[in-house]
C-alpha positions in Angstrom: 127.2 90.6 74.8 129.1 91.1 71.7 125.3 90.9 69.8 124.0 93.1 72.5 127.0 95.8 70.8 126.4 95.1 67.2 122.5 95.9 68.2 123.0 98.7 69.8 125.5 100.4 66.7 123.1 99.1 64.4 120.2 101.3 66.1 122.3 104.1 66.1 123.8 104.2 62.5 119.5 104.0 61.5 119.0 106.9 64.0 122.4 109.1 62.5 121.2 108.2 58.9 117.6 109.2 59.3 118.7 112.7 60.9 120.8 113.3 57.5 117.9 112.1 55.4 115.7 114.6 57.0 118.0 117.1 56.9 118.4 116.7 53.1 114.6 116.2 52.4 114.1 119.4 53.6 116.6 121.6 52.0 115.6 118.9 48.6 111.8 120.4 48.8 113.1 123.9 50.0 115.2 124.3 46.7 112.6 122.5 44.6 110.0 124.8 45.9 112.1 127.9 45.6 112.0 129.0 48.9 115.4 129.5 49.2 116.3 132.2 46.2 117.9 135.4 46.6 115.2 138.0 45.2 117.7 140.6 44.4 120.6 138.2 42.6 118.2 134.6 41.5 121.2 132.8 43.7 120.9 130.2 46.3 120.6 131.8 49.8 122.4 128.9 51.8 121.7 130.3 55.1 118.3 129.7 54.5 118.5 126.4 53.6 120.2 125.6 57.2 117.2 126.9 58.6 114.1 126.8 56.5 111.6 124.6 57.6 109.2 123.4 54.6 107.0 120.7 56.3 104.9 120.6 59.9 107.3 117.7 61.3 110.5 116.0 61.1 108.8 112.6 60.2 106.8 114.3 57.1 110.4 114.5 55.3 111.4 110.9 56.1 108.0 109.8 54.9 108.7 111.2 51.8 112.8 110.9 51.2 111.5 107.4 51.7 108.5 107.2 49.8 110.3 108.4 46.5 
């Protein structure tokens, strides 16, 4: 049982930590790509970076936060 647990928090913690290295390979390409600027000032628009979207899929940015 107790493996069962440690198993199952162990699947988890790889699930949580692959949802914040997707989330961070995105805005890493957005800002490296300059999607996110500010036209008018040359500043980072963070509200863009919370929702731009710089690849076709989710598992495109793990691929590569992991590939680097």
């Amino acid at each position: 049982m107790k493996r069962k647990f440690s198993l199952l928090i162990a699947c988890l913690l790889i699930v949580w930590l692959s949802a914040a290295l997707v989330r961070v390979e995105n805005q890493r390409y957005a800002l490296s790509i300059g999607m996110c600027r500010d036209t008018a000032t040359g500043f980072i628009d963070f509200a863009c970076l919370d929702k731009v979207q710089t690849r076709t899929a989710w598992w495109w940015h793990l691929f590569y936060a992991l590939k680097i």
